[in-house]
N, C-alpha and C positions, 0 to 999 in steps of 0.2 A: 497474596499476590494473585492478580487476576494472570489470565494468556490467553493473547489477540493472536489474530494474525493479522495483518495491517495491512496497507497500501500506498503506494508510494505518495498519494495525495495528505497522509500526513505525514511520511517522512521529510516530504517537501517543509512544512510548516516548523520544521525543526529549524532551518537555517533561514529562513525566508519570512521577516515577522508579515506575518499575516490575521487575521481574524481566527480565533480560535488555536492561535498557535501556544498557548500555555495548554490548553486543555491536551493538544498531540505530543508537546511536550513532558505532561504527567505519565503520558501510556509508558515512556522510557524505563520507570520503576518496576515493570511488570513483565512477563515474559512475553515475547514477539518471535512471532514465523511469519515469512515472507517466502514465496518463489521467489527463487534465486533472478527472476524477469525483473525484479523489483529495482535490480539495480539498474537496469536499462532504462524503466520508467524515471527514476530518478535523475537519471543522466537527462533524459526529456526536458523534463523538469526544470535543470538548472540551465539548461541550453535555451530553453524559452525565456526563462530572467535576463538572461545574460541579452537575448536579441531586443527584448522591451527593455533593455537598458537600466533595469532595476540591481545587477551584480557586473561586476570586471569580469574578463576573461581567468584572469587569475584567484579571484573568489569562485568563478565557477571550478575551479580545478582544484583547489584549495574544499572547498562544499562535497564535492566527488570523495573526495577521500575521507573523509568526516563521515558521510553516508556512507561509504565503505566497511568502516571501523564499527560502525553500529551497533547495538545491543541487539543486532535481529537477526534469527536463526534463517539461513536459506536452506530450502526444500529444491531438490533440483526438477527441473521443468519434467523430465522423463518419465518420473514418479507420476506427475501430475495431468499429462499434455493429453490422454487419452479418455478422462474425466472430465477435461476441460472441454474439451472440445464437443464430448455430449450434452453436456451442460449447456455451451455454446449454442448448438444445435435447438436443441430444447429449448431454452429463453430466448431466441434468436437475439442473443447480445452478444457483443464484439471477446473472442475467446482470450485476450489478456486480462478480460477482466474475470474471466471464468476461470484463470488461474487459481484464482484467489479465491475462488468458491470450492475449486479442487481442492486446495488446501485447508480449506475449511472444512471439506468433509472428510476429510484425511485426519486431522489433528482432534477434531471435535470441536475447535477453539470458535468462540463469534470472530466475522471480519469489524473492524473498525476501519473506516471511511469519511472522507470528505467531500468525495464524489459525490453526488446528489442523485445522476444515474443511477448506480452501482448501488447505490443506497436503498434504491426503490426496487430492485429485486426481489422476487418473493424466489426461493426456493427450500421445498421440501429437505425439515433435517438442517439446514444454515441459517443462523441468526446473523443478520448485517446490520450492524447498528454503526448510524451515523455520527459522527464526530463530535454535533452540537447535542447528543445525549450524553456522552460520556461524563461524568464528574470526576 
C-alpha cells in the first residue's frame, strides 16, 4: 500500500467523471492525508459544478458528505499553518496550496495532484507527483 497526501483536485475527480478520474479513484486503496483545508477546497469544488450546471444543488450536498466520509486522514491546519506559510513565502505560491507541501513534509508521504500549478513545484525534500503519472 502506497501513502499520498492528496488534494482536493483529485478528491473532486472521485464524484465528478472527469479525465483521469479512474486513476484518482485507485489512490482510494492506499493511505491518504489531507489538511483538514481539504474539505473547504472540496466544498469549492462542488459549488463550481453545481454553478457550471454540471451537479443539482442536492447532488452538491449529497457529494459533500461522500467527501466528508472519505478514506482521508485530516491533519489540522495549526500543525501545518506555520510551514505553510514559509513555504508560501519561499515559492511565492498561494499558501493553500503550501498546505499540502506542509503536510507533505510532515508525513514524508509524496503530494499526488491534478493541479498542473501545484504540480510544477519544485521544492526541497517533497515529491509532487501529478495525477496523469500515477498507475
Amino acid at each position: 500500500m502506497n501513502a499520498w497526501v492528496i488534494d482536493a483536485s483529485v478528491a473532486g475527480k472521485w464524484l465528478l467523471p472527469e479525465e483521469r478520474s479512474d486513476r484518482a479513484l485507485r489512490l482510494r486503496m492506499d493511505r491518504l492525508v489531507a489538511p483538514s483545508f481539504f474539505d473547504v477546497e472540496c466544498g469549492a469544488i462542488l459549488w463550481k459544478a453545481f454553478r457550471r450546471g454540471a451537479i443539482s444543488d442536492s447532488e452538491a450536498r449529497e457529494y459533500q458528505l461522500v467527501l466528508r466520509s472519505a478514506p482521508v486522514e485530516r491533519m489540522p491546519e495549526e500543525s501545518l499553518l506555520a510551514a505553510a506559510l514559509c513555504a508560501a513565502i519561499e515559492l511565492r505560491h498561494p499558501i493553500y496550496d503550501c498546505l499540502y507541501i506542509a503536510a507533505a513534509e510532515a508525513t514524508g508521504f509524496p503530494i499526488v495532484t491534478a493541479d498542473a500549478r501545484l504540480a510544477r513545484v519544485k521544492r526541497s525534500g517533497v515529491t509532487i507527483v501529478p495525477l496523469d503519472d500515477v498507475r
